[in-house]
C-alpha positions as CSV (number, residue, x, y, z in Angstrom):
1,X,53.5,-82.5,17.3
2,X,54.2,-83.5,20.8
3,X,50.5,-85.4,21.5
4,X,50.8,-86.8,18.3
5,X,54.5,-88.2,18.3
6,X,54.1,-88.9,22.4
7,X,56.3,-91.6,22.6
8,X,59.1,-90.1,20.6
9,X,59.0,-87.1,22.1
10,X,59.5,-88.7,25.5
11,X,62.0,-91.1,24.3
12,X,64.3,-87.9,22.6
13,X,63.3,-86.4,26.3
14,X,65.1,-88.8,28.0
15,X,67.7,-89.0,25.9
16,X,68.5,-85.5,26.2
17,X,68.2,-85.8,30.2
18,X,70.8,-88.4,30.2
19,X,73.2,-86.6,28.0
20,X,73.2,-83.7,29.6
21,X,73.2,-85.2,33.3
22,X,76.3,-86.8,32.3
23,X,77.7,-84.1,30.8
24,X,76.8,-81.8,33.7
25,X,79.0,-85.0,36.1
26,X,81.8,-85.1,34.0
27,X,82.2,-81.0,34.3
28,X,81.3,-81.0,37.9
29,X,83.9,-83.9,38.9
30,X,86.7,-82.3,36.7
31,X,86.2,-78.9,38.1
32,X,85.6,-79.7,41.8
33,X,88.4,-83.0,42.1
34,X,90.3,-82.8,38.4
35,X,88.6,-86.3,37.4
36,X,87.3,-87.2,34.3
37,X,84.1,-89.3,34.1
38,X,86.0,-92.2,33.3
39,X,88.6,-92.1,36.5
40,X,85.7,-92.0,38.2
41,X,84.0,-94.7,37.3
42,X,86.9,-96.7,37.3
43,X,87.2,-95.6,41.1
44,X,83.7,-97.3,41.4
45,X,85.0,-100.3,39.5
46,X,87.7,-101.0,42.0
47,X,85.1,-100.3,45.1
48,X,83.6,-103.0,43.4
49,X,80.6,-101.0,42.7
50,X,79.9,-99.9,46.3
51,X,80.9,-97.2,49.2
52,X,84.3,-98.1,50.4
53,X,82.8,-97.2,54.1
54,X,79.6,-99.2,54.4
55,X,79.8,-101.1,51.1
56,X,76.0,-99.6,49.6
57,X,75.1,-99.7,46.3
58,X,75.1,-96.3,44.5
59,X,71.4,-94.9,44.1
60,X,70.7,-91.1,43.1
61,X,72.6,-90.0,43.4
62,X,75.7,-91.7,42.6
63,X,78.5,-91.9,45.1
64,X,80.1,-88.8,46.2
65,X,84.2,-88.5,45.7
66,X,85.3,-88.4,49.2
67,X,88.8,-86.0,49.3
68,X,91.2,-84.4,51.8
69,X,90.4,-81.3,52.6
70,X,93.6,-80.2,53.3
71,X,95.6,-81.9,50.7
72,X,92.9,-82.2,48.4
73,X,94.0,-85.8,47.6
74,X,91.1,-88.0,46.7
75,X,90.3,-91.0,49.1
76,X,87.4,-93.1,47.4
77,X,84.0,-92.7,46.8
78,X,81.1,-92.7,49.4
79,X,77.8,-92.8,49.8
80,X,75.5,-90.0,51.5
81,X,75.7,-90.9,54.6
82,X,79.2,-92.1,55.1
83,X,80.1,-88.7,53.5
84,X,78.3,-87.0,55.5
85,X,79.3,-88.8,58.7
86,X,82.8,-88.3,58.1
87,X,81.5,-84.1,57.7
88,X,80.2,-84.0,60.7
89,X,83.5,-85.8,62.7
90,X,85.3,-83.2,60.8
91,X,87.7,-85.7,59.3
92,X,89.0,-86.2,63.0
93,X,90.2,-89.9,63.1
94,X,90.2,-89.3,67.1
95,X,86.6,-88.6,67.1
96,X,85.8,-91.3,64.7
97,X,88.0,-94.0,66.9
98,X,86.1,-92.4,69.8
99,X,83.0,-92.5,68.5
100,X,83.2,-96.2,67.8
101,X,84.3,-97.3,71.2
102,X,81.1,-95.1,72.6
103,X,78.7,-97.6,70.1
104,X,80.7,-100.3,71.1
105,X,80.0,-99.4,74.9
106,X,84.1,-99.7,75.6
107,X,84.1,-95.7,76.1
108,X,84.8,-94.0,79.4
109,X,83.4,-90.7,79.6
110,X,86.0,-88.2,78.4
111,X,86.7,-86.0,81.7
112,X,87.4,-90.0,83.2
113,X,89.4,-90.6,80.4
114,X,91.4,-87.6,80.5
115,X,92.1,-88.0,84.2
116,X,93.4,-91.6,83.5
117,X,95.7,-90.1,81.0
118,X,97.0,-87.2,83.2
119,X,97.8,-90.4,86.4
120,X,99.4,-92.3,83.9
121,X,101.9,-89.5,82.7
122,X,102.6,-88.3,86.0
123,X,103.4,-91.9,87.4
124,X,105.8,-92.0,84.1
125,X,107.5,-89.0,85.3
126,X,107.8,-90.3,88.3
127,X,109.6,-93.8,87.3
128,X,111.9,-91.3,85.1
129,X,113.3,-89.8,87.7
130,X,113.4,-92.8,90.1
131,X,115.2,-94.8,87.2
């Protein structure tokens, strides 16, 4: 039946791939974040479509929900290598700020910077206790 009905059979193929691809989203997203299908894609719709990080079009996969960790409070939706950026800084918006002076070349190299720090408190001490 297959070789002789080829083109419905991969027509009712695909249909059934879709269904249950979006089936298997929509329980994945309300188990893992408590959204429905539908919150999430109107998350995407106010992204206008796109990463909220680097603004990239979704591809396969689609965007992943970017959340809290701690709160588990949901942030927006990123693609996979904002998501996984953010993963690998932990979620530490020091590191991140850090990180982006270092590309920008305005970064001093942390034992320098740390040293800076450490004059500039002790010289605020000091006018403390002259004042």
């Amino acid at each position: 039946w297959q070789q002789a009905n080829h083109e419905h059979y991969l027509r009712k193929q695909a249909e059934y791939r879709a269904a249950t691809t979006r089936d298997h989203r929509s329980d994945h997203l309300k188990r893992k974040f408590g959204l429905t299908l539908d919150q999430y894609e109107e998350l995407l719709r106010r992204q206008g479509g796109r990463c909220f990080v680097c603004g990239a079009k979704p591809g396969k996969p689609s965007l992943h929900v970017d959340h809290d960790h701690k709160t588990g409070k949901i942030r927006g939706l990123l693609c996979f290598r904002c998501n996984g950026g953010l993963g690998q800084f932990k979620e530490n918006s020091e590191r991140l700020l850090r990180a982006a002076e270092y590309v920008t070349g305005n970064a001093l190299p942390l034992a320098e910077e740390r040293s800076l720090v450490r004059r500039a408190r002790k010289r605020a001490r000091q006018l403390r206790v002259a004042s």
